[in-house]
N, C-alpha and C positions, 0 to 999 in steps of 0.2 A: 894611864886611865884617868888622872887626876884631871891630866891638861885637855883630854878629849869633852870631859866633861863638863869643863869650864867653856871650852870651845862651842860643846852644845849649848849652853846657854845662854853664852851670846846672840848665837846664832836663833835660839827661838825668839829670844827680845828682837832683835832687830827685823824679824821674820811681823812677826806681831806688829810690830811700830811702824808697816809698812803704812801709810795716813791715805789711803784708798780713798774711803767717803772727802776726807777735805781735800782729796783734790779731784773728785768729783766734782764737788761743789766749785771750784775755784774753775778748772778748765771748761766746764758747762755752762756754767750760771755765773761768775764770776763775783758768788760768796763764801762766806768764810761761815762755814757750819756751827762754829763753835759761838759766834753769836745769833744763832736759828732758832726760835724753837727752845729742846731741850738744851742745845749746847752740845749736844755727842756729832762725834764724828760717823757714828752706824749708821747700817742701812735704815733704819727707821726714820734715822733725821733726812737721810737721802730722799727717802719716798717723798715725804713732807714738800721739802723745797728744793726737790732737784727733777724725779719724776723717776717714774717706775721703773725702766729700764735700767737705769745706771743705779737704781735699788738693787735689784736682783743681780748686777755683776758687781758690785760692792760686797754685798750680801757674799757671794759664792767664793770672790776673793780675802774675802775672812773668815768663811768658813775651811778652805783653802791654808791660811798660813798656821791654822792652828793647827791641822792634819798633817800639814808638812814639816813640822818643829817636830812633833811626834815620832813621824814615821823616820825621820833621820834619825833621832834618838835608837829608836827600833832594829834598823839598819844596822847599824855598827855591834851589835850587839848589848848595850847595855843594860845595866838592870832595871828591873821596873822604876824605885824609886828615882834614879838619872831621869828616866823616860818622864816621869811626872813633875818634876821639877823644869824641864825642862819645856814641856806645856805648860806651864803657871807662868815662866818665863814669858813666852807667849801672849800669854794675856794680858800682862803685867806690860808689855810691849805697847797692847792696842788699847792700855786704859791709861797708860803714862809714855804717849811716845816722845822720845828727846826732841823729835822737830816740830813738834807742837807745844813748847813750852808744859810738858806733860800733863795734858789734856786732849785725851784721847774719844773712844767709846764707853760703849758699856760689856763690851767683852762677850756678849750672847753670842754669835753667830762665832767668831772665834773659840767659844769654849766648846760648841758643836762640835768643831772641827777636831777639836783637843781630843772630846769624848770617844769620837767617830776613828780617832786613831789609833786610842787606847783601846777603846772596847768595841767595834763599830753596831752591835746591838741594844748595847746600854744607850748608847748616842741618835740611833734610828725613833727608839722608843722615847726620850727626850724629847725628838723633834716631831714626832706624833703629837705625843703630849701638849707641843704647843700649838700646831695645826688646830686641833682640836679645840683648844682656848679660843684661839683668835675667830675661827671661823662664826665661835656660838657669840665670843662678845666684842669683835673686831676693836680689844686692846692689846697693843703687841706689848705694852709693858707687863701687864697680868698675863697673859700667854707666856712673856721671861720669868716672871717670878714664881709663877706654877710649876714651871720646867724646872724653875734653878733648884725649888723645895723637892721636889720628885726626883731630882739627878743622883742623891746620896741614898732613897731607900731603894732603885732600881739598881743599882749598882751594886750594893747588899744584896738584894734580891738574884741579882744573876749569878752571884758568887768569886766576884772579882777578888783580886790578891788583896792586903789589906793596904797598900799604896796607890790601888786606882779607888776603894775605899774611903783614903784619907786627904786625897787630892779632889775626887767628888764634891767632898763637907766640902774643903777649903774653896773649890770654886762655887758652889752653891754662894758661901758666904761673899764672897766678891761682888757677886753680878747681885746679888740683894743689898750689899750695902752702894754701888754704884745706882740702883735703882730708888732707895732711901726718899727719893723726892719726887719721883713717881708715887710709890707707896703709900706716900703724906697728897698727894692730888687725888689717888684713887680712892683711901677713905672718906676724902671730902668729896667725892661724886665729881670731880674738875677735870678729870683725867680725857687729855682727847681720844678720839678712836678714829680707825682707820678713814681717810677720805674728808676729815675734817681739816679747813683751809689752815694754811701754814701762817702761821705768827713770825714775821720776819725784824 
């Protein structure tokens, strides 16, 4: 059990670490995301300086590898807490990948996919929640951080084990401290919104 579970977690890092947006950026446009813009490798920075379309299959392929670290956890039988460790894995993959000199994303759309595997209703209603955001103030950063503060009380709310519970907090906390400078642009009013030109 020990070695399966080590096995998992490899397996969600490197699932995670898959570098999707930079090499969107690289085979389409022939830049390097990571000096774009924010610096992330996520669909947001895709949008910016690559264009929509290879947003949204960025986007779905990291919502994607976070669902599938999961659900293989799930598969094999193991416990909850294996199962959530091993989506943190995950994340931790697409915010430190090793062939990015560990600079990745921001883990949002990945952590969807985490939630959507763990709990698929906690995770539906997250992603409302950000819909929602974005449409009234077209900031996908405040659209994540709304979502990421909201992910730990809907998750209480629905009655999750106390490991999809404690993995909730702990990804809340990630995807707000990877946002950290967003947060510091938004209370200064600097923060871009959607459709606004790419800073290259």
């Amino acid at each position: 059990m020990i070695l399966t579970a080590l096995l998992l977690l490899a397996i969600g890092y490197l699932l995670g670490a898959i570098p999707s947006g930079y090499l969107a950026g690289r085979w389409l446009k022939g830049i390097d995301l990571r000096n774009c813009d924010s610096g992330s490798t996520g669909a947001t920075n895709v949008l910016r300086n690559v264009g929509k379309a290879p947003a949204l299959l960025v986007f779905l392929i990291d919502v994607g590898k976070g669902a599938l670290a999961v659900l293989l956890a799930k598969s094999v039988g193991i416990n909850d807490w294996v199962q959530v460790l091993v989506g943190l894995a995950a994340l931790a993959g697409h915010i430190w990948p090793v062939w990015l000199g560990w600079k990745g994303g921001k883990a949002v759309a990945t952590g969807l996919g985490m939630f959507l595997g763990l709990a698929w209703p906690v995770g539906l209603a997250c992603f409302g929640l950000f819909i929602a955001v974005v449409s009234i103030f077209r900031v996908v950063s405040l659209s994540s951080v709304v979502a990421a503060i909201g992910l730990p009380m809907l998750m209480a709310l629905s009655g999750g084990s106390n490991a999809y519970v404690v993995v909730s907090l702990v990804a809340s906390l990630m995807v707000l401290w990877r946002h950290r400078s967003n947060i510091q642009r938004l209370l200064a009013g600097s923060e871009p919104k959607i459709g606004d030109k790419a800073k290259v």
